[in-house]
Structure formats: C-alpha cells, structure tokens
C-alpha positions as CSV (number, residue, x, y, z in Angstrom):
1,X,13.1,1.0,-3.0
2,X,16.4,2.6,-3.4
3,X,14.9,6.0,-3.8
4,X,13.1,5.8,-0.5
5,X,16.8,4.5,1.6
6,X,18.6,7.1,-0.2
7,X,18.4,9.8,-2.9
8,X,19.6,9.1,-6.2
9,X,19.2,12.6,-7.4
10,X,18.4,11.0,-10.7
11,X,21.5,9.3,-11.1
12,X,22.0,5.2,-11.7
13,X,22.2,3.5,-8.0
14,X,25.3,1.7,-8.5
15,X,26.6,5.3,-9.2
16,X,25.2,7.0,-6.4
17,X,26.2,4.6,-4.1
18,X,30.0,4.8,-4.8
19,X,29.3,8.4,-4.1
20,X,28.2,7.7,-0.9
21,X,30.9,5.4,0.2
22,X,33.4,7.8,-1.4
23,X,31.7,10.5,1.3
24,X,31.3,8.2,4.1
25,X,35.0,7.5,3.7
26,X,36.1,11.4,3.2
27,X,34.0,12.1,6.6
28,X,35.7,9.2,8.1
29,X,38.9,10.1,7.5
30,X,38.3,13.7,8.9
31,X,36.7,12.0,11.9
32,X,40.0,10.0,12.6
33,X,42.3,13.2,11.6
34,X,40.8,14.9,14.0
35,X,41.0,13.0,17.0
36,X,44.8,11.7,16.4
37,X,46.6,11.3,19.8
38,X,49.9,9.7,20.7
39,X,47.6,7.7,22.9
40,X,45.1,6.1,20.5
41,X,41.6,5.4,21.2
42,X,39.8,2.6,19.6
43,X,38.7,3.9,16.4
44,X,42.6,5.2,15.6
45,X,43.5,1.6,17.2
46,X,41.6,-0.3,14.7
47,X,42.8,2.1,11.8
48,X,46.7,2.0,12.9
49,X,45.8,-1.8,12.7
50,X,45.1,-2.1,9.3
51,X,47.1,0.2,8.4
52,X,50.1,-1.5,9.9
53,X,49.0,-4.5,8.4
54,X,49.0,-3.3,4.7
55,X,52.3,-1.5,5.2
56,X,53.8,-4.9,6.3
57,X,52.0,-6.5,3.2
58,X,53.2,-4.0,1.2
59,X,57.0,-4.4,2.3
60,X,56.7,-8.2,1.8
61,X,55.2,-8.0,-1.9
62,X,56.7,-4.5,-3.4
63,X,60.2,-4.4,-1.1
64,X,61.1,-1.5,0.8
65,X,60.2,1.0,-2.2
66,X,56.5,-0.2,-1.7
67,X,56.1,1.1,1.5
68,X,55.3,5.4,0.1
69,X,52.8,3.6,-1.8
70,X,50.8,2.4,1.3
71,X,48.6,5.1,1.1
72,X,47.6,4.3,-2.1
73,X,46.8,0.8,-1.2
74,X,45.1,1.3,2.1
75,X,42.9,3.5,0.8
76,X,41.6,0.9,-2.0
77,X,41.2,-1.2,0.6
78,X,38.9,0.5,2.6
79,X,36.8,2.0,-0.1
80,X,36.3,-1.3,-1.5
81,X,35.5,-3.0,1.5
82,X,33.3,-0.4,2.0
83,X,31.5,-0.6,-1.0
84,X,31.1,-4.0,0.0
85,X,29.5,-3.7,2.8
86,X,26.9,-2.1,1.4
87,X,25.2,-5.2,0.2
88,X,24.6,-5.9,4.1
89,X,22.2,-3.3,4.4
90,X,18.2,-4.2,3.2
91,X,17.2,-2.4,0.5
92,X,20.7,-1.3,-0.7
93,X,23.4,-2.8,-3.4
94,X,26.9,-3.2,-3.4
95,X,28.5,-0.6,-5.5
96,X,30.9,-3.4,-6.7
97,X,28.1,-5.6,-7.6
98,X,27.8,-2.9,-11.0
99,X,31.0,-3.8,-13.8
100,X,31.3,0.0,-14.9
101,X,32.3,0.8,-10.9
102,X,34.7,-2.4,-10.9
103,X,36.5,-1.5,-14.1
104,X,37.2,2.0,-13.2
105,X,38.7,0.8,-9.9
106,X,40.7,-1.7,-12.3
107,X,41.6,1.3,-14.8
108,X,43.3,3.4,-12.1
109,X,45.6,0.0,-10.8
110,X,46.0,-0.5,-14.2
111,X,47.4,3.2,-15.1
112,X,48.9,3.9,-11.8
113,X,51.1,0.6,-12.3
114,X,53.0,2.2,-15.7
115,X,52.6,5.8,-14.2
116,X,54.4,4.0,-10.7
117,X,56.7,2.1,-13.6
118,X,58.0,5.0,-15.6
119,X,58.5,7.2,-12.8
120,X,60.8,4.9,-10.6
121,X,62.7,3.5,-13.8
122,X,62.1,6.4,-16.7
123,X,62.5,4.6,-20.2
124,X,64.2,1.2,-18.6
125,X,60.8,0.5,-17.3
126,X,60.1,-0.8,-21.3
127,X,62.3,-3.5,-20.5
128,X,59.6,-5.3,-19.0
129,X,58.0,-5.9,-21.8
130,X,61.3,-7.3,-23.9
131,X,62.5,-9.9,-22.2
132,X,66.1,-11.1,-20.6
133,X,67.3,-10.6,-23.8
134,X,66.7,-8.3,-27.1
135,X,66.4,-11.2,-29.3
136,X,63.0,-12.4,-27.7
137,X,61.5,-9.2,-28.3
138,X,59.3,-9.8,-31.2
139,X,58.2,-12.9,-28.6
140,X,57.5,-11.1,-25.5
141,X,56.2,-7.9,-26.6
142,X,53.1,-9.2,-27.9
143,X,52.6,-11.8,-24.5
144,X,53.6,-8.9,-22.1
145,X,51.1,-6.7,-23.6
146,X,48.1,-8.9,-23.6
147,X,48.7,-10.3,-20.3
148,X,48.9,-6.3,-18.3
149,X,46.4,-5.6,-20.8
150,X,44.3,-8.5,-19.2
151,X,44.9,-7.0,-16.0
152,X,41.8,-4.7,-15.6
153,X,39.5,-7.0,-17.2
154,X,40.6,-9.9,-14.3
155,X,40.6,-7.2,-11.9
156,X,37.1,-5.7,-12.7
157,X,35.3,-9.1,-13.5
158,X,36.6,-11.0,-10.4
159,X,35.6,-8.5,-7.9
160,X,32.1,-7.6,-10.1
161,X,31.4,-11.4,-10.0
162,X,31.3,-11.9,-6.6
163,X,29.6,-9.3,-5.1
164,X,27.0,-9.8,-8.1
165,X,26.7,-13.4,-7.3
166,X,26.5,-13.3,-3.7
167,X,23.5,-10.6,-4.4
168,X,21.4,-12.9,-6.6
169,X,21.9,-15.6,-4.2
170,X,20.5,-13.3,-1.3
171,X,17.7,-12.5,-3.8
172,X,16.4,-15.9,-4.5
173,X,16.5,-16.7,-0.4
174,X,14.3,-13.8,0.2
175,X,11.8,-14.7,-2.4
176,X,11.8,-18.5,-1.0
177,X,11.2,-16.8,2.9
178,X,10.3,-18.1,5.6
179,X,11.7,-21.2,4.3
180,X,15.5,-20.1,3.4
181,X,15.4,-18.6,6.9
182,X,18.1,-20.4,8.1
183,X,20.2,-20.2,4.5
184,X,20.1,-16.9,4.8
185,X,21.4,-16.3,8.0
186,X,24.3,-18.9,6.6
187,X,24.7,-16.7,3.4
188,X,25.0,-13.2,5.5
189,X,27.6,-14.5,7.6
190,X,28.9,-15.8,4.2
191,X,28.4,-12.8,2.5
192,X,30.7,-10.7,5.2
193,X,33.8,-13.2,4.4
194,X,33.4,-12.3,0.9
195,X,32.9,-8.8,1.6
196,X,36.8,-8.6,3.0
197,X,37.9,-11.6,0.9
198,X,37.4,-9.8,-1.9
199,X,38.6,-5.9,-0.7
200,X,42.0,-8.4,0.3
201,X,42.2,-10.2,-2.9
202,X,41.8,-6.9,-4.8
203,X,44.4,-5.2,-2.9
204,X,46.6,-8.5,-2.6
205,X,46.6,-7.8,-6.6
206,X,47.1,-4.1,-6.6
207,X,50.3,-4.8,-4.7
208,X,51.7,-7.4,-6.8
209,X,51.1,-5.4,-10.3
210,X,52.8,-2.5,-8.6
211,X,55.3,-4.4,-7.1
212,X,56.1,-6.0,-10.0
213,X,56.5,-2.4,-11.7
214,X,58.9,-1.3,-9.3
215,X,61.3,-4.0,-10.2
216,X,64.5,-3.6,-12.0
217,X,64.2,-5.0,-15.9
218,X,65.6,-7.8,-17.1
C-alpha cells in the first residue's frame, strides 16, 4: 500500500517517510522565507506564533542563555509534529511510530546537550557529574551517568510508544468497521491531541536537558 501513496525507492517506509517530512519541512521553510513581510500574512502569523511561543518556553526553562538555542528547538518541534501527522493520512505511517527514527532524534538531544554543555562552560561543565562537593564523587559519578545516559532511551521509547500505540489501536477499529465507526472518529480526534502532545512533551524535554546543561556546576 505504501508503495502505491508514495515511492519508497526501495528504502524501509519508516525511513522514507522521515525523508519526506524532512523535504516537506525544507520546502516549507523556503515557502515562508520567501514571503517574509513586516506585515505578516497568515501562514508567517501562525509561524511567528509558535515561534514566539517556544522562545518564551525556552526563556522560562533554559534562562535568557536558552533563547540562541530557539532555533534548535522550534525546529524539533515542527519536524516531529510533522512526522506525526503523518499517521492521519490513510495508507501512511507515522515516522515516529519506528524506534530506529525515535532514537536518532533522542541521540542528537542527547549529544547536542554535552556539545551545548562544554561549549558554554569548557571543562567546569564535568562538575555536573560530581556533585556539590568532591567527596561525593565516587557517589554521583556513577548516578549522573546512568541517569543522562537514560536520557535517549526515555526520549526515544516514550515518543515511539505512543505514536506505535495509537497506530495499532487505529488498526484494530478498521478491521472491526463499520462497527468501530464511531470509535474511530473518537480515536482520530484522539490521535491529533497525541500528535502535538507528544511533539510538546519531546520538546518540553529537549529544553529542560539543555537547560539544565547550561547551568553553572555545583
């Protein structure tokens, strides 16, 4: 089925699909570029919107250091929610709904946290992972490390998780059609809050890892 929607060029559909969104987001981008006015229309409205809204976000989770990383953030946000959204077109899957796409989102948070880390604080950024004082070392190096380490895996299996369940639920109502009619209509409208639930949540994360990397150690 996916073959017929969209060519796959041979490649695995998950795969191919975070291709696509990565295109459909590099077009959209342009598109908005392009028409950039001091007087916004409704597309650069709607964009200034979020935008706005993950800058303030960002300002209230990182501090005022956060904000040159809003870029960064907003465009997680929108690729993810647009990989998302994927799942509400028949015949196609969420890109997220496939772990190997959700843990290489999670790798890139995960390494762009100590690159953000050592670049703000050089060498003091290590003192995250000491402890308030040199003593507790041998203590908090080990819990520091398995709980960043942790990170990606939390990262990758919540969002993976979600978008997976939400598809095997909209599975099983199609098979039980005409009867799950009206459950499915319920679970589309459910599947949309989950859709930016999860982009948010994602993000919402992203932030607080970096934030917390920006931060003076103890």
């Amino acid at each position: 089925m996916h073959d017929i929607i969209l060519p796959t060029f041979g490649l695995p559909i998950h795969t191919v699909l975070m291709l696509y969104a990565t295109l459909v987001l590099l077009v959209f981008s342009l598109i908005v570029r392009s028409r950039l006015s001091l007087v916004p229309g409704k597309l650069q409205s709607i964009v200034e919107m979020i935008v706005e809204a993950l800058a303030n976000q960002c300002e209230d989770i990182m501090g005022h250091r956060g904000i040159k990383y809003v870029p960064f953030i907003a465009t997680f946000f929108i690729f993810i929610l647009l990989s998302n959204a994927f799942g509400l077109v028949p015949g196609l899957l969420p890109p997220t709904a496939d772990l190997n796409n959700t843990v290489g989102l999670a790798l890139i948070v995960f390494f762009a946290t100590h690159i953000i880390g050592l670049k703000t604080h050089g060498p003091k950024y290590f003192k995250h992972f000491i402890g308030p004082y040199i003593a507790m070392a041998p203590l908090m190096i080990p819990i520091e490390v398995i709980g960043h380490l942790a990170r990606p895996f939390s990262l990758s299996l919540r969002l993976f998780a979600n978008m997976m369940g939400h598809e095997q639920i909209v599975v099983v109502l199609l098979i039980l059609m005409p009867i799950a009619y009206p459950l499915l209509a319920f679970s589309t409208i459910l599947g949309i809050l989950v859709i930016i639930i999860q982009a948010f949540v994602f993000t919402l994360l992203t932030m607080a890892y970096i934030g917390g990397a920006l931060e003076e150690g103890h």
